[in-house]
N, C-alpha and C positions, 0 to 999 in steps of 0.2 A: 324393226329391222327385217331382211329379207333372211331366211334363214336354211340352209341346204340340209336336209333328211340323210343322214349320212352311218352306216354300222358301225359299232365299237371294234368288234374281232371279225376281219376278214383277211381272206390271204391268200395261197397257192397250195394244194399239196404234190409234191413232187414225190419220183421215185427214187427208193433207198438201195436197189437193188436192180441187176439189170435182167433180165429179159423182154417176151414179148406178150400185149397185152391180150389174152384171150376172152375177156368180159369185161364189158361196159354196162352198167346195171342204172346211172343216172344219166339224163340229156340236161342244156342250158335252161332254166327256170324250172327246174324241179324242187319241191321242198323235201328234203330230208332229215329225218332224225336224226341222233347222235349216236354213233357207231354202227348205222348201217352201212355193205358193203358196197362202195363207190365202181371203184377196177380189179382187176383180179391178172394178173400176171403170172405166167408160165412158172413152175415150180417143178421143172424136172432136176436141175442140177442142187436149189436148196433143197429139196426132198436128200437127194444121195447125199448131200453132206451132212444132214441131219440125221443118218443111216450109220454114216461113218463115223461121227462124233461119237454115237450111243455106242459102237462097237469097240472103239478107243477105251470109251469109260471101262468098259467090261471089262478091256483087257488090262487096264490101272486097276483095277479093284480088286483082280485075283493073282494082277502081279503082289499088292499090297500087303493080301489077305497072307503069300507065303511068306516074304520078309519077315510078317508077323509073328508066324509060328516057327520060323527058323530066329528070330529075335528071342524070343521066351524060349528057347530048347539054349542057346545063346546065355542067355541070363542065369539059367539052372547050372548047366557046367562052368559057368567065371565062378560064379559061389561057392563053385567046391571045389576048384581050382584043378578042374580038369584041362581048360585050355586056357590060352595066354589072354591078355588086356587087349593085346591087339587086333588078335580074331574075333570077341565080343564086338570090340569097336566099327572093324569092317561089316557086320554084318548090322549094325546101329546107322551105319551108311547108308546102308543097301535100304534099309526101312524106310528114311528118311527120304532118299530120293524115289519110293516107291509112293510115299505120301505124298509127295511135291508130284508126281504124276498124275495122281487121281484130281486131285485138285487142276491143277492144266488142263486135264479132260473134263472137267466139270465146267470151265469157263466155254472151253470149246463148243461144250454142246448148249451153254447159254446163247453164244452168238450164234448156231447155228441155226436154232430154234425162232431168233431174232431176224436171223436172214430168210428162213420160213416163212415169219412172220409176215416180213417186207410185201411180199409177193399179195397179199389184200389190202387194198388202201380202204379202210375205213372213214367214215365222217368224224372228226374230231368234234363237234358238235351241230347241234338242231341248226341248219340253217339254207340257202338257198344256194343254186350251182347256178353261175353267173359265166362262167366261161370251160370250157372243154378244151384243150390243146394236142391230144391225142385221139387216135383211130384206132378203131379194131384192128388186130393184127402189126400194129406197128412194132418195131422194137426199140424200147427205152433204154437209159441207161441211168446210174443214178445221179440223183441233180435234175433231173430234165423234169418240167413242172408237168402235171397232168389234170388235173382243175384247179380253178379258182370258185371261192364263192362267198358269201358271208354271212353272219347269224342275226334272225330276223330277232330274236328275243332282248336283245339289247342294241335299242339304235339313240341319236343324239342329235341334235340341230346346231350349226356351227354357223356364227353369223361376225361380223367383221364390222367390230363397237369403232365408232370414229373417236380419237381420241381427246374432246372434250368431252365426252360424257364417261372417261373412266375412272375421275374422280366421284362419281357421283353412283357407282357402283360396287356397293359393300357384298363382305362374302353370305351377309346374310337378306341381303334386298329378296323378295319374292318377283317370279318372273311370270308372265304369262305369253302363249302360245296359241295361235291360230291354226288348226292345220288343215289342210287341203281335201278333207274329208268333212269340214264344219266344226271339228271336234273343238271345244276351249280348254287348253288344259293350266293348270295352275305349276309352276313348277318351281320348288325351293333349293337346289342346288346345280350349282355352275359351275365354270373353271378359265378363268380369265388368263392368257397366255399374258408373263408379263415382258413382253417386247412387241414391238411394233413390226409391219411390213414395211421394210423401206423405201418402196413404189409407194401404196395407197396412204400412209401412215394411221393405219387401223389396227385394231387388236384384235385379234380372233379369239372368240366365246366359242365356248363349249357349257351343252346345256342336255345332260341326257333324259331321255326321255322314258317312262314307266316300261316296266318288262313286259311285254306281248308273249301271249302262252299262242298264237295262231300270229303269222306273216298278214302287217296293215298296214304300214306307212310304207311308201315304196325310195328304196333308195333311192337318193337322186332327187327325190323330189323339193319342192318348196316351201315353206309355212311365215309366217308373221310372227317374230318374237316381239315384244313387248318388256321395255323395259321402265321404273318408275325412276320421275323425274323428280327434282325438287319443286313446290310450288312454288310459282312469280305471278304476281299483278299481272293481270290481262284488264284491257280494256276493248269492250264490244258495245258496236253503234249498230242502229236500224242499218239495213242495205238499202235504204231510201236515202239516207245521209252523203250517202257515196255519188260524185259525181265522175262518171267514167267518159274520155273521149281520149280516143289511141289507145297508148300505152299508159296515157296518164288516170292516175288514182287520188282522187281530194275530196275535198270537204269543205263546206260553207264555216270558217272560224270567226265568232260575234267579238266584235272586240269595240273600243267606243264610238270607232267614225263607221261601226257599220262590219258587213261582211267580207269578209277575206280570205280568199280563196289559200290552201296550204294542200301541199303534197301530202300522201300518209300510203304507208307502205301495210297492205293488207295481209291476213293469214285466213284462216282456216274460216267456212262457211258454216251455220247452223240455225236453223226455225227462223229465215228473216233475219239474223245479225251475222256479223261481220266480225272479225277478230283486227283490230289494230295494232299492227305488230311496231311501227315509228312515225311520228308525225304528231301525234296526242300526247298531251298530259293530262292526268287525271283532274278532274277538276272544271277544266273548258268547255267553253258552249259552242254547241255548233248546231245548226240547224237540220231540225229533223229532216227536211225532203231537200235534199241539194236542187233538183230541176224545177221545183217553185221558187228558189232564188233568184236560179239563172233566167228565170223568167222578166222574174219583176226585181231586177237588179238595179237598186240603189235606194232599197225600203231600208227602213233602218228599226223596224219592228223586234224587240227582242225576242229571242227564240223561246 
């Protein structure tokens, strides 16, 4: 089967956050490692919010911290019944919602650290940049994609099985692989989609191939997958046996008044024989040299 070189994880990374871009540090076919930094985006307004957040926190922590000690001076006089249920309680409030503050401030400065963050698009991992969609100095927004590319360490050969032969392939059949660099590789594990395409009525295989520590197969490319067949009876004659004129493919068949000419539908070539794919039953005589028959047509010499 013909079979397409194709990556496992590939994709887009887009921007989460908007400004404008001031660093582009990769071009199209670069290989990259995993979390090196790709773009790098303008960071004046998430810097000040991530300024603002921390100074929020500050101001929750020492609203907190007096709640606190106005809580326990609180607690001391309900005990000795210096002041009423209700003034403890009010001031049990005030704690409470000084807690719930901090905490708010604390998410704050999560997201904001997060929106920081945004602003360097790193590599999500080791693999190659296939497309660029962005310019120095542009300005993005987020959603709007900014490379594409895919990871060379895990790729897979995808070939499109006809379907009479997917009764004849088990999940544990061993497959083998030709690929475009000479390589033969041997490969025990597949993944057989099980529906058909409704144009070709083919199945598409998936057949991945060994992890690469360095970028080798190139996407896109092509390989020979190989898959085992059940063994059938073949029959193979001399290519002397064969007599060819036109289109037409036969055979000298001996029979008791002599030779007789029969059609036979051929296959595959090998060292001087012939594969006979219909026309033949096993067992039959036919004459070795077809064009010494047709020579001396109407010998009745057994072959």
């Amino acid at each position: 089967l013909d079979a397409r070189i194709e990556p496992i994880d590939q994709g887009s990374v887009a921007a989460q956050t908007a400004g404008r871009v001031s660093q582009i540090t990769v071009d199209v076919n670069d290989v990259v490692p995993a979390g090196q930094l790709l773009i790098e985006i303008t960071n004046t307004s998430q810097s000040a919010g991530l300024d603002q957040a921390k100074a929020a926190l500050q101001a929750a922590e020492s609203q907190q911290r007096d709640t606190d000690r106005q809580l326990a001076r609180m607690s001391a006089l309900v005990a000795k019944g210096t002041i009423s249920r209700r003034e403890y309680d009010a001031a049990k409030t005030q704690n409470d919602a000084a807690v719930s503050a901090v905490e708010q401030a604390k998410a704050t400065l999560v997201q904001a650290r997060e929106n920081l963050g945004y602003t360097r698009i790193l590599a999500p991992y080791a693999g190659i940049v296939s497309a660029r969609h962005v310019a120095l100095g542009e300005t993005v927004s987020p959603g709007q994609p900014l490379l594409s590319g895919y990871a060379f360490e895990k790729m897979r050969l995808v070939a499109e099985l006809p379907a009479r032969y997917v009764n004849t392939l088990h999940p544990d059949s061993p497959l083998r692989a030709q690929m475009p660099d000479g390589q033969s590789l041997r490969l025990s594990e597949h993944q057989l989609f099980q529906f058909s395409d409704p144009r070709s009525h083919t199945f598409t295989l998936r057949v991945p191939l060994p992890r690469q520590e360095q970028p080798g197969w190139h996407a896109g490319g092509w390989a020979k997958l190989a898959i085992p067949l059940p063994a059938r009876p073949m029959i193979r004659i001399p290519e002397t046996a064969v007599l060819r004129q036109s289109e037409l493919s036969a055979v000298y068949l001996w029979q008791a008044e002599g030779y007789v000419l029969r059609q036979v539908r051929l296959g595959t070539h090998q060292s001087g024989e012939v594969e006979v794919l219909a026309g033949l039953q096993a067992g039959e005589q036919i004459a070795a040299d077809a064009y010494a028959v047709l020579q001396h047509q109407g010998g009745h010499d057994a072959p």
